[in-house]
Backbone bond lengths (Angstrom), bond angles and torsions (degrees), N, CA, C in turn:
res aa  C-N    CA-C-N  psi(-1)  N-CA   C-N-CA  omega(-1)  CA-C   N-CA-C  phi
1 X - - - 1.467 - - 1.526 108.13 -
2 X 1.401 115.57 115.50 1.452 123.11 179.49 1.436 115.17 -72.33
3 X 1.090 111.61 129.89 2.277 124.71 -176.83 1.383 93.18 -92.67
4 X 1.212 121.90 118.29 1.229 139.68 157.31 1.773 115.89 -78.38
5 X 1.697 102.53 95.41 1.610 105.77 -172.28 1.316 110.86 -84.85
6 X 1.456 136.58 150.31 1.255 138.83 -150.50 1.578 89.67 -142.91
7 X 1.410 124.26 91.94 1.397 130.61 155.89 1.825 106.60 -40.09
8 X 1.036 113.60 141.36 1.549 103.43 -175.74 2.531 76.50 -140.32
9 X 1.107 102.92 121.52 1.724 101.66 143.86 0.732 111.07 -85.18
10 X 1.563 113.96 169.48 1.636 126.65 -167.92 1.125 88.94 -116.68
11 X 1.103 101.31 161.98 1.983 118.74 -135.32 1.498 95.44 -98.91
12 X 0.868 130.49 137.72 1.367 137.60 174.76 1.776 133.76 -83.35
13 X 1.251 118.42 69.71 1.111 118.17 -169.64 1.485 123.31 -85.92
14 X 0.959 90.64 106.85 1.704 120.42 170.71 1.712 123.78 -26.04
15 X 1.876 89.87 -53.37 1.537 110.82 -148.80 1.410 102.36 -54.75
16 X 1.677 127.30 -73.70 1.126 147.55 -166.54 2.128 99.14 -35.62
17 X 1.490 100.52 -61.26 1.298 102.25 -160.77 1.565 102.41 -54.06
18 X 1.792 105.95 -57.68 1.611 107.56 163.83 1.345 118.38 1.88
19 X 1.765 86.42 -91.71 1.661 106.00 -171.98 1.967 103.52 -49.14
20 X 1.089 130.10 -71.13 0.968 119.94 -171.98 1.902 128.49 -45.27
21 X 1.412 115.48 -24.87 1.186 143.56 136.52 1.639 116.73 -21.43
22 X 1.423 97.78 -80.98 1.818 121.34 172.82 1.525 99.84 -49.63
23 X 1.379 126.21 -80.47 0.974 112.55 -170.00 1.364 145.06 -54.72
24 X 1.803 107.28 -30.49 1.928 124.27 160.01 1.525 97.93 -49.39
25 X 1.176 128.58 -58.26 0.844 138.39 177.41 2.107 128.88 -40.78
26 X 1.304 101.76 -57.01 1.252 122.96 175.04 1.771 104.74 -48.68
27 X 2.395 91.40 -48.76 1.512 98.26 -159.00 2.320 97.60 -58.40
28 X 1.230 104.26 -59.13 1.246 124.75 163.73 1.360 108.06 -0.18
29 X 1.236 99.28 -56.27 2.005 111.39 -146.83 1.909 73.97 -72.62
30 X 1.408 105.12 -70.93 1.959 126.21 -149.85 1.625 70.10 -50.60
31 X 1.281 131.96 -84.52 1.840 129.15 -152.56 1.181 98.56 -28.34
32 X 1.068 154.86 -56.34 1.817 158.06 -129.03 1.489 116.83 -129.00
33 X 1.517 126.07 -1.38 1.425 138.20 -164.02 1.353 109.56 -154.45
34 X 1.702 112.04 -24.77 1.676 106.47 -178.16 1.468 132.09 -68.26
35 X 1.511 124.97 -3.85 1.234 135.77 158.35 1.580 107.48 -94.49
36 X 0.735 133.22 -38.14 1.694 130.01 152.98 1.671 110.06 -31.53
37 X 1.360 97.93 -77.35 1.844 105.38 170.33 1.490 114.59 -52.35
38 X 0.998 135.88 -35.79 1.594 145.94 176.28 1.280 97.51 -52.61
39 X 1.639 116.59 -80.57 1.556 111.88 166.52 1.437 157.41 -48.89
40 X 1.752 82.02 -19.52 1.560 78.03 171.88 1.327 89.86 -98.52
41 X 1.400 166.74 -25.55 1.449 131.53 158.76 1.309 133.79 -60.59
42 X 1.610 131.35 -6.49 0.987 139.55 143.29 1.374 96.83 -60.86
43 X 1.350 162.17 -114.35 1.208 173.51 162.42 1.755 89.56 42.67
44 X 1.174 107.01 -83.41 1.286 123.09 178.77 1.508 117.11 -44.19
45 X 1.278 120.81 -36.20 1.485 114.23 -173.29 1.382 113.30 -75.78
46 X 1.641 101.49 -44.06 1.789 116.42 -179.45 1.456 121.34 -44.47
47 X 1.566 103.49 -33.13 1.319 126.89 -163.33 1.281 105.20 -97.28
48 X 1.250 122.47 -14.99 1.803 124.91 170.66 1.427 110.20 -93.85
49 X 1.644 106.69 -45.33 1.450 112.15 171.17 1.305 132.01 -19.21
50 X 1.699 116.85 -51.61 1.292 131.34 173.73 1.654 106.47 106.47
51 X 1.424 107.99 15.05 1.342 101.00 -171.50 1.603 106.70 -100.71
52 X 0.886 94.98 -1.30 1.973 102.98 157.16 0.989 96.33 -163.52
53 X 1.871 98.50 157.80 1.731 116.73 -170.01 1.323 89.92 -82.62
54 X 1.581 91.67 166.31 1.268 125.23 170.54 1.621 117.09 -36.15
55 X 1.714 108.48 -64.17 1.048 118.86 171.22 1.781 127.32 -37.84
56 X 1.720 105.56 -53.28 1.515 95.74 161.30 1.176 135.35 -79.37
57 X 1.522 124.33 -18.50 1.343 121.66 155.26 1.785 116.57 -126.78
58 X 1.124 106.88 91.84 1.678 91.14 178.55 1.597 122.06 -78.70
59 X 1.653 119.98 140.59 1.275 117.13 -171.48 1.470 114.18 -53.20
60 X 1.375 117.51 164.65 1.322 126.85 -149.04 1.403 76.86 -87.09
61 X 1.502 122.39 -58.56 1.483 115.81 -162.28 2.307 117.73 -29.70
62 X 1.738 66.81 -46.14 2.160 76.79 -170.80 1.932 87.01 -58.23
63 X 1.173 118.33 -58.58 1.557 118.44 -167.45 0.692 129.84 -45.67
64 X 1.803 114.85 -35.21 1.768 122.44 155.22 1.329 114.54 -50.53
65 X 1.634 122.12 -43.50 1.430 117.12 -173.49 1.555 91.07 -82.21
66 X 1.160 157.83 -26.83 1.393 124.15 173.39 1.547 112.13 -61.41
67 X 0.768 119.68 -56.39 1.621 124.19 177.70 1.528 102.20 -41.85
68 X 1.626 128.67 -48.83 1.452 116.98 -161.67 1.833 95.19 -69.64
69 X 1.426 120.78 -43.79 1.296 113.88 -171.83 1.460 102.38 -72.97
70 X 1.420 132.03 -48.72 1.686 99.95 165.52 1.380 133.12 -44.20
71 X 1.603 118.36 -36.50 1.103 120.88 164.12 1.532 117.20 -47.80
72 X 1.628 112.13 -50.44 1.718 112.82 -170.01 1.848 96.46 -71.49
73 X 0.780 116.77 -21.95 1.733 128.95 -170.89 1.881 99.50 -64.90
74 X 1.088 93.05 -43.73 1.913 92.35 -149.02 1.585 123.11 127.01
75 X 1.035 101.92 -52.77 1.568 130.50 -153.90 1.957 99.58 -50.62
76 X 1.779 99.28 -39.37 1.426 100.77 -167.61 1.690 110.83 -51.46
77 X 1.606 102.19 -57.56 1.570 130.09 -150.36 1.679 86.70 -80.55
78 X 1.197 137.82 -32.00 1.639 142.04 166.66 1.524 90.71 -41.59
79 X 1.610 101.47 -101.91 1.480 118.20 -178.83 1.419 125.44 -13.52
80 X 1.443 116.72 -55.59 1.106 120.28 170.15 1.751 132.61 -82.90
81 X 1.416 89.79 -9.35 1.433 100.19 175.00 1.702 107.84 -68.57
82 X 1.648 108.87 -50.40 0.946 127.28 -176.74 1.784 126.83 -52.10
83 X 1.585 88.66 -44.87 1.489 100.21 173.77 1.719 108.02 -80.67
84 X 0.604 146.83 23.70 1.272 147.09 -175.00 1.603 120.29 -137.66
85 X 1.049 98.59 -28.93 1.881 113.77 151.49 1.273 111.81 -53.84
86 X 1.791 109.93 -50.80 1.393 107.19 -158.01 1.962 91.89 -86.51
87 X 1.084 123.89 -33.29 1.213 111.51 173.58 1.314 146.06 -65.64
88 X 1.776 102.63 -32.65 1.532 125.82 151.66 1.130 112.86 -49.91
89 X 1.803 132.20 -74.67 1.111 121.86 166.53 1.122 150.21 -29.94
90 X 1.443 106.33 -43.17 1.636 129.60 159.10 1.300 126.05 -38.62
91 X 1.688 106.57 -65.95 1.640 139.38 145.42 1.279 92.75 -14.45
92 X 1.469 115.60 -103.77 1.800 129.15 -136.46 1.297 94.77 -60.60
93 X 1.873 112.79 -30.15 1.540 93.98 -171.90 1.685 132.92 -65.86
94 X 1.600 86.06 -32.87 1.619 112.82 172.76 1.532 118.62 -74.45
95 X 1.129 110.73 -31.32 1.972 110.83 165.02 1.484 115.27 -64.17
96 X 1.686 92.88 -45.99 2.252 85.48 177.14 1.479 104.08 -74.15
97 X 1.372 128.61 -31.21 1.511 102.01 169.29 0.926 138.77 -69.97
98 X 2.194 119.50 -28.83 1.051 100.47 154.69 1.246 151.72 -109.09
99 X 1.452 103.17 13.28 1.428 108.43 142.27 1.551 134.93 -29.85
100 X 1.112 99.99 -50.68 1.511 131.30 -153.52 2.077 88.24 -101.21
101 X 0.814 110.83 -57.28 1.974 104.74 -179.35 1.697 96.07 -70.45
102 X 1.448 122.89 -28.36 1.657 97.37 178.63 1.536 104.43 -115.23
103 X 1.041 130.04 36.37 1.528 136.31 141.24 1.775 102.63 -87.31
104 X 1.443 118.19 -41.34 1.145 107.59 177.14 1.655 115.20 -64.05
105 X 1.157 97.57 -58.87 1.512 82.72 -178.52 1.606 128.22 -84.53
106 X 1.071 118.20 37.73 1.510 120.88 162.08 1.602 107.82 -110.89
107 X 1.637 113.13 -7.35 1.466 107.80 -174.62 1.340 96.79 -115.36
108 X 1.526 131.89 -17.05 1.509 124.51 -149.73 1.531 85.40 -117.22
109 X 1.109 128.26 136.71 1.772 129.34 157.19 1.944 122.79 -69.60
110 X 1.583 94.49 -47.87 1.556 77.22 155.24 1.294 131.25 -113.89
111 X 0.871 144.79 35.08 1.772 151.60 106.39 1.380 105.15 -12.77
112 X 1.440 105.29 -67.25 1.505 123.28 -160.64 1.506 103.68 -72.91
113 X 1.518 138.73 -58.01 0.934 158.74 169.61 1.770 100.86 -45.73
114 X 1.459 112.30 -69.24 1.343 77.28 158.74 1.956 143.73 -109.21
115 X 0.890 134.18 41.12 1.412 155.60 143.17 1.959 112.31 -77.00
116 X 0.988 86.32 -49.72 1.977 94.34 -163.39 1.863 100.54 -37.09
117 X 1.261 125.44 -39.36 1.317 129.98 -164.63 1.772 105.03 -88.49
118 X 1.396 105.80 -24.48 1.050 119.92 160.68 1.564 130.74 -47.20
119 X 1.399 90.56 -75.21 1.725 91.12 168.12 1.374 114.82 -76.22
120 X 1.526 124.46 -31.17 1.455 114.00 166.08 1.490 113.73 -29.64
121 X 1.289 132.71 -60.75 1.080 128.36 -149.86 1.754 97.37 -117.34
122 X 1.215 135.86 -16.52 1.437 119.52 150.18 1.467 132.45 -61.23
123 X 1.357 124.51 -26.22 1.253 151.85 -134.16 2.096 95.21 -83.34
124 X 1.578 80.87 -58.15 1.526 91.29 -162.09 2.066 104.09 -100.97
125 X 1.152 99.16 6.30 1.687 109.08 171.38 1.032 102.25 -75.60
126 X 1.874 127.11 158.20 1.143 128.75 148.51 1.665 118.84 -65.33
127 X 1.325 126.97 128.93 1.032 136.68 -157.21 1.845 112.07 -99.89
128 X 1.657 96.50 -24.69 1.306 94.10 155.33 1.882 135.43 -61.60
129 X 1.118 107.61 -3.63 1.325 111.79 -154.39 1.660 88.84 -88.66
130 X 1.555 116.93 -10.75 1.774 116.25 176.66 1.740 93.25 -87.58
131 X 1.341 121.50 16.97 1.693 112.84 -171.08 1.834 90.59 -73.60
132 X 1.153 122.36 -59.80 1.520 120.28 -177.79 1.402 127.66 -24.37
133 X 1.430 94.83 -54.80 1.569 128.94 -162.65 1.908 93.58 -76.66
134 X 1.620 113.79 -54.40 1.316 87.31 177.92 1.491 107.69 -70.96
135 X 0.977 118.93 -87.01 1.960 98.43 -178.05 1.286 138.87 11.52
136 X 1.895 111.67 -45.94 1.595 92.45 172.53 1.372 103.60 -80.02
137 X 1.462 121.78 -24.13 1.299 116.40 -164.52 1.738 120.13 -82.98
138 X 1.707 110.73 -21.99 1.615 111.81 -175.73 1.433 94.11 -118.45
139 X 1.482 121.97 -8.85 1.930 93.48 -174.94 1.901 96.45 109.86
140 X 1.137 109.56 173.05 1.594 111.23 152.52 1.830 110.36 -106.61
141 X 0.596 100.67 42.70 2.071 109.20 177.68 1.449 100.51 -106.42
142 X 1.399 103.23 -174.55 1.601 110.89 -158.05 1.391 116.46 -48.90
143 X 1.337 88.88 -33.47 1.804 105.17 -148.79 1.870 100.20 -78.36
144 X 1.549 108.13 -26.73 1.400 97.83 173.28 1.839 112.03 -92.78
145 X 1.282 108.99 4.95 1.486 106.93 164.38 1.326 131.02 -105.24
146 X 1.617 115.61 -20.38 1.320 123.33 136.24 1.684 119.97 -24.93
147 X 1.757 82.02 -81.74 1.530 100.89 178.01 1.531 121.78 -13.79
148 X 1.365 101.46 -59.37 1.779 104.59 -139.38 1.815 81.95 -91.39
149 X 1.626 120.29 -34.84 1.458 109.77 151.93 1.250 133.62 -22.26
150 X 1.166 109.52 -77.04 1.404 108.37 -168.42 2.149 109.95 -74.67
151 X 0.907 92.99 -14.49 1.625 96.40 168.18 1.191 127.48 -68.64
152 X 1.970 107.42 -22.95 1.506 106.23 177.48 1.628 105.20 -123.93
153 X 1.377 117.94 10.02 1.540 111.34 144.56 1.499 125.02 -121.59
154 X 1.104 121.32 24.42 1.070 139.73 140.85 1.613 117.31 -33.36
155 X 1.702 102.48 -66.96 1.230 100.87 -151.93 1.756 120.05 -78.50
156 X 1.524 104.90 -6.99 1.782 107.59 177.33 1.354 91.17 -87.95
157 X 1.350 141.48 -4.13 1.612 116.01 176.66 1.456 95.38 -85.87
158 X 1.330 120.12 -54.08 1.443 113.72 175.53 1.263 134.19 -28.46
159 X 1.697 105.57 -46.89 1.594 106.81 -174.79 1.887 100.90 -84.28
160 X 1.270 114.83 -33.00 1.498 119.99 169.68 1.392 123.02 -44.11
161 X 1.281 108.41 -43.31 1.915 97.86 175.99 1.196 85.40 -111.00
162 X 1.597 161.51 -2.88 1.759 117.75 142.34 1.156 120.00 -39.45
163 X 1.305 112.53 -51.39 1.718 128.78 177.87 1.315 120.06 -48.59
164 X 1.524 103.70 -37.50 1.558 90.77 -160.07 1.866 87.46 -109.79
165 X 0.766 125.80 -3.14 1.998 127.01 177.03 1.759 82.10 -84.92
166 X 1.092 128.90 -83.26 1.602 119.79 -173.65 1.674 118.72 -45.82
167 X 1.368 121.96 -25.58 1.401 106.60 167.53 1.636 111.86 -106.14
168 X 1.627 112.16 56.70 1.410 108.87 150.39 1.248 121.18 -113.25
169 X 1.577 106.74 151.78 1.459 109.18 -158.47 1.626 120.09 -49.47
170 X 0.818 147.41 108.10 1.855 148.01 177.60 1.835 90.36 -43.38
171 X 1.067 100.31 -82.60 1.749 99.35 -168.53 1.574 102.67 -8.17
172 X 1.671 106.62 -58.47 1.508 96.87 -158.63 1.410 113.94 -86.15
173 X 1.298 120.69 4.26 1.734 130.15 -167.07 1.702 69.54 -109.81
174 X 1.343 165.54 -89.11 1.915 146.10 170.20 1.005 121.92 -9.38
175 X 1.675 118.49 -51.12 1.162 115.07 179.51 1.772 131.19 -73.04
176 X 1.456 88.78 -31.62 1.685 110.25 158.24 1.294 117.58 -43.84
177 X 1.427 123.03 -64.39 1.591 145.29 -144.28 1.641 85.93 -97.18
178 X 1.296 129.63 -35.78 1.357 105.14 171.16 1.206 118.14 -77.58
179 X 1.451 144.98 -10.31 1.294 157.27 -162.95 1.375 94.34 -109.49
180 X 1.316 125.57 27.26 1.202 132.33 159.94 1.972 122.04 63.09
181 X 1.611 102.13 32.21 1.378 129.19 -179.68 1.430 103.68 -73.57
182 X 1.681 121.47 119.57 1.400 104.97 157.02 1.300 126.96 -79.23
183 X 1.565 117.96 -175.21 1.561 126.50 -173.35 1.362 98.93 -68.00
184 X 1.566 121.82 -27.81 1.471 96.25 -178.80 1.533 127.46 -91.80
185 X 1.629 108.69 -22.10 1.331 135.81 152.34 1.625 105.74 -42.48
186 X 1.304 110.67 -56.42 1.752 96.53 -169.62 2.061 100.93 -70.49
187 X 1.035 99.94 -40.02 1.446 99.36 -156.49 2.093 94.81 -66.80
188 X 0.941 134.96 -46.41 1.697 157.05 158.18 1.734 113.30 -24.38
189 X 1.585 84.17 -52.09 1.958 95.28 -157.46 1.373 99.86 -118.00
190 X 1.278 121.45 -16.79 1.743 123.69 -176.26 1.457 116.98 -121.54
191 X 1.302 148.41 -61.19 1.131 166.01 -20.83 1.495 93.22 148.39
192 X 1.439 135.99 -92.72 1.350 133.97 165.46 1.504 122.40 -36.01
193 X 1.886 116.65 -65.84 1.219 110.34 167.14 1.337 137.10 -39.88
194 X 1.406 112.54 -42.16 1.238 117.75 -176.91 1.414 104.64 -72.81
195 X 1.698 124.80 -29.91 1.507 121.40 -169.80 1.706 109.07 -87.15
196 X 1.616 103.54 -19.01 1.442 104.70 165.06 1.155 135.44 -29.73
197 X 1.308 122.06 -46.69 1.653 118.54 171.11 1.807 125.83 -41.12
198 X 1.967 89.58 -40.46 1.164 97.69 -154.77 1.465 102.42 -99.02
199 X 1.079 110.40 -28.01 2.030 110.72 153.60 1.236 118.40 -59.10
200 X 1.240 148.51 -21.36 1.115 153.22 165.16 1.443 126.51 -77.86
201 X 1.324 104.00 -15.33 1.603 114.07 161.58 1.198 115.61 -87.60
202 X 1.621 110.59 -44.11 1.591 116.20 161.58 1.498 111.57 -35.59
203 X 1.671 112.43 -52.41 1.694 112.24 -157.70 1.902 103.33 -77.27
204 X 1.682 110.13 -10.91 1.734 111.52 165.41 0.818 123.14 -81.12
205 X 1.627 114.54 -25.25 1.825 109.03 164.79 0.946 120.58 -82.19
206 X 1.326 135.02 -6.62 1.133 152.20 163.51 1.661 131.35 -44.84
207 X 1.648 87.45 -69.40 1.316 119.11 -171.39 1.670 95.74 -47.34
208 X 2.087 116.51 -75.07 1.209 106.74 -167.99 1.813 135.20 -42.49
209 X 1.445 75.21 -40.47 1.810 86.94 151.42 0.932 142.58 -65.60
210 X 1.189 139.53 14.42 1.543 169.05 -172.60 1.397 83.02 -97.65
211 X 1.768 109.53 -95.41 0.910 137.27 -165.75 1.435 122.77 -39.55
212 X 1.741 105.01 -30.89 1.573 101.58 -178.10 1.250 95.64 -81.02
213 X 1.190 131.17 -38.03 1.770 129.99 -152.25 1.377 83.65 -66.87
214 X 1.417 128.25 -70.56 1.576 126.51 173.30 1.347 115.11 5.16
215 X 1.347 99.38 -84.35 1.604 108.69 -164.36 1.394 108.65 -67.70
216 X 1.727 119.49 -52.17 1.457 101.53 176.72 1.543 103.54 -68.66
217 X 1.107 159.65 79.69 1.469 160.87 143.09 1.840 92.66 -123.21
218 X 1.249 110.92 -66.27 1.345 99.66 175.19 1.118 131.02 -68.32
219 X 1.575 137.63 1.96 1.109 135.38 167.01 1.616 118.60 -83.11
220 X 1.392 86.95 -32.32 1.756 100.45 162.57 1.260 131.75 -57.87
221 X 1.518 94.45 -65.97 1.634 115.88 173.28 1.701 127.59 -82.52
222 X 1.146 114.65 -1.71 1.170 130.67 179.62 1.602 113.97 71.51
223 X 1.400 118.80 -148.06 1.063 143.54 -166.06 1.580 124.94 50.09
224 X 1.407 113.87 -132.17 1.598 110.08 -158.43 1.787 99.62 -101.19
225 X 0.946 124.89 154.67 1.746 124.27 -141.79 1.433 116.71 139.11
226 X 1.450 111.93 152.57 1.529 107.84 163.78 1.747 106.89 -91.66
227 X 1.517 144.52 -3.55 1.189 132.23 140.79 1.184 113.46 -65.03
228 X 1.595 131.50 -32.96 1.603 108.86 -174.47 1.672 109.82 -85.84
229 X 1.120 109.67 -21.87 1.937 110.88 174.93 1.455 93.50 -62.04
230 X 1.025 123.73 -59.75 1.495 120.92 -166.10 1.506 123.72 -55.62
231 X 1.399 128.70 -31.02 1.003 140.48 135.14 1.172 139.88 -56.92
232 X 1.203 111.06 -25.39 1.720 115.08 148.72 1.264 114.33 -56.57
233 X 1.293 108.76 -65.26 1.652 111.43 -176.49 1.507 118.58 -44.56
234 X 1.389 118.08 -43.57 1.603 144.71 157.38 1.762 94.84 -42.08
235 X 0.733 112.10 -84.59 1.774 109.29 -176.79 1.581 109.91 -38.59
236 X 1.053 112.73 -48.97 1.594 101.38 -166.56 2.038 106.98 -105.99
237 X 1.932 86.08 18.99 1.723 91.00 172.63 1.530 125.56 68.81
238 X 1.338 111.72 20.14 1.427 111.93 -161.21 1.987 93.27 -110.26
239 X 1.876 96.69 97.26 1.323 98.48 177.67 1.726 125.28 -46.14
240 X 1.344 89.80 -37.95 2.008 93.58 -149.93 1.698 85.54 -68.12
241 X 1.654 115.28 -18.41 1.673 100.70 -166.00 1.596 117.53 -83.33
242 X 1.667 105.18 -14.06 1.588 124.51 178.58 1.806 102.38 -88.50
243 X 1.360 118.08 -12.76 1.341 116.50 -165.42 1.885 89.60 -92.48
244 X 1.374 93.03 -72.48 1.849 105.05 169.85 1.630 108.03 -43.04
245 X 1.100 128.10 -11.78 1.868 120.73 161.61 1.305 98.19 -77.13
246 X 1.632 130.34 -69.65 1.233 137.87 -162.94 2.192 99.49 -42.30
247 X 1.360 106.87 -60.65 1.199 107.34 -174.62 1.057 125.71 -76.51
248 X 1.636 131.61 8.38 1.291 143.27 139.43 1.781 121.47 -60.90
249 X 1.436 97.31 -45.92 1.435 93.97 -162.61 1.541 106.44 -78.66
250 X 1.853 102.06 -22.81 1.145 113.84 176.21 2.049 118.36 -43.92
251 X 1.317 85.54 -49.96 1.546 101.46 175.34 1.509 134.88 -70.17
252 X 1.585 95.78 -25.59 1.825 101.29 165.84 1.591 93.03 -94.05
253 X 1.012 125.80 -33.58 1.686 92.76 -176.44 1.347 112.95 -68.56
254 X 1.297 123.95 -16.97 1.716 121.30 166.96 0.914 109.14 -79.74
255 X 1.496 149.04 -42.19 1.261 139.64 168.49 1.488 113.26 -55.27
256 X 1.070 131.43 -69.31 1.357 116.85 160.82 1.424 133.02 -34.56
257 X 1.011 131.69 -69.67 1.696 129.16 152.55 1.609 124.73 -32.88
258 X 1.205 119.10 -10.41 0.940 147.95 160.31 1.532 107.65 -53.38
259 X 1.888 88.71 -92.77 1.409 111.27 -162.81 1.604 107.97 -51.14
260 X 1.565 108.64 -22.44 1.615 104.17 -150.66 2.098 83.28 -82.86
261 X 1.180 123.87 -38.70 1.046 127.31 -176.11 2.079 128.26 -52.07
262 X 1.815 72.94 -30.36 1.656 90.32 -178.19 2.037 95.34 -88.81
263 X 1.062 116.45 -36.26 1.313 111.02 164.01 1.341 134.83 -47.30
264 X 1.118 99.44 -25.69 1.921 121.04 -160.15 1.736 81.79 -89.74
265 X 1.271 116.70 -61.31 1.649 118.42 -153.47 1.681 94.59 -68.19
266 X 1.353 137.43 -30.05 0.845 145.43 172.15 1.939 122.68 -49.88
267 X 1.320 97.17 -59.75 1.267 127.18 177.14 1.367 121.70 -66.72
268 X 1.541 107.40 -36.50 1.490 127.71 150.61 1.348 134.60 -78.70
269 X 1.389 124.25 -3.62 1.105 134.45 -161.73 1.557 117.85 -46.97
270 X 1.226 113.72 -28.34 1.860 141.03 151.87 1.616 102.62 -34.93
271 X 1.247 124.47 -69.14 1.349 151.20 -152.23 1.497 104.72 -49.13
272 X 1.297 125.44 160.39 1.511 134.30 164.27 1.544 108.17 -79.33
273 X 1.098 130.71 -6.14 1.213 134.05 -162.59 1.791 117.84 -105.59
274 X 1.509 104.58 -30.65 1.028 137.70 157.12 1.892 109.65 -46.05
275 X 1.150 117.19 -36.02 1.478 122.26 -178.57 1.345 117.96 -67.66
276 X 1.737 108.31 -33.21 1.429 139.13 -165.70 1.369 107.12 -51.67
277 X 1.247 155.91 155.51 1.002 148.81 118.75 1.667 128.24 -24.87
278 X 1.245 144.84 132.13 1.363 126.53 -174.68 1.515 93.07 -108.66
279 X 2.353 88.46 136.78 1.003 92.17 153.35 1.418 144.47 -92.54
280 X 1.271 114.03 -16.23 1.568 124.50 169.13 1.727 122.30 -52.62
């Protein structure tokens, strides 16, 4: 009598892993956003409460809808297009210089000898205080908001690759040059990489500073910008439009700080640091 055997697999249940899925997940979202959410419902309650008017704090809800109708308007992706030109530009202009001014002076003696007193004492000044000086001299147009940009992030790339070109290992910039490495070979293939980490932190302190000089340049100088909308709105008193600036710029300076962070891990991908978890 033949036994008819019936392979049976074991059944594959989904649910458990799902849920456990959803919830790492959920925890994820609340770890990295739950003081964000905290505040903006405080934000919202204070502002219904009645314990200040509208005018000094308007609810976030109305502030979201100003932003969606600037968005349906134009006005948002203008503004921010605008400010972000002048800050990018600002940026790249101030990284190739100081890249390029503190490669010089960690290899050249008088470069260094004369610059070193330079950034000594520019470095840690307020850098706005040349805002006057460019004005009579460029106008309030791009070129004096560029300007006064790249003058005050300039100076952490500078001290960033002095720092990081002087703390690479000698042994291996010896061991190079005896293995028959030239000066431009070491400085190219040894010398930069290794100082990379520390220029690249330079180019994150940098960046926000881009961005702030940005906006205060246009709040000063006016025109089209998310500092000069915001000051419009300020002039003609219209809270939700100074609140909806704040929570715009809020969002490109995280996107940017962002991107520059996902760049770095990228660029480093070699690196021990690269293994790390990111906190940004």
């Amino acid at each position: 009598m033949a036994t008819v055997t019936q392979s049976v697999s074991p059944r594959q249940d989904s649910g458990p892993s799902a849920g456990r899925k959803f919830l790492h997940g959920l925890g994820w979202f609340l770890a990295h956003t739950g003081s964000i959410i905290a505040l903006a419902i405080a934000w919202e309650w204070l502002a219904r409460s009645g314990l200040v008017t509208p005018f000094q704090l308007p609810t976030l809800s109305s502030v979201l809808e100003r932003i969606w109708t600037n968005a349906m308007t134009g006005d948002l992706f203008i503004n921010t297009a605008v400010t972000l030109y002048r800050a990018i530009a600002g940026f790249l202009i101030a990284a190739v210089v100081g890249v390029l001014l503190g490669m010089a002076m960690s290899r050249i003696a008088f470069v260094r000898w004369f610059f070193d007193p330079i950034v000594s004492v520019g470095f840690p000044m307020p850098k706005v205080a040349f805002l006057p000086v460019i004005i009579l001299w460029l106008g309030v147009y791009d070129a004096s908001k560029i300007t006064m940009i790249v003058v005050d992030a300039a100076f952490p790339v500078i001290t960033a690759t002095i720092v990081g070109l002087r703390g690479v290992d000698q042994y291996l910039l010896w061991s190079a040059r005896n293995m028959g490495a030239s000066n431009r070979e070491l400085l190219w293939q040894i010398a930069l990489p290794a100082a990379l980490p520390q220029i690249m932190t330079g180019l994150q302190v940098a960046l926000p500073i881009a961005l702030i000089l940005a906006v205060f340049t246009e709040m000063v100088m006016g025109g089209y910008g998310l500092g000069g909308a915001m000051m419009q709105a300020s002039r003609f008193a219209d809270s939700r439009g100074v609140f909806a600036g704040i929570l715009e710029i809020a969002v490109v300076g995280y996107v940017l700080v962002k991107a520059m962070a996902i760049l770095r891990r990228r660029l480093l991908i070699w690196h021990q640091e690269a293994m790390a978890p990111s906190t940004v």
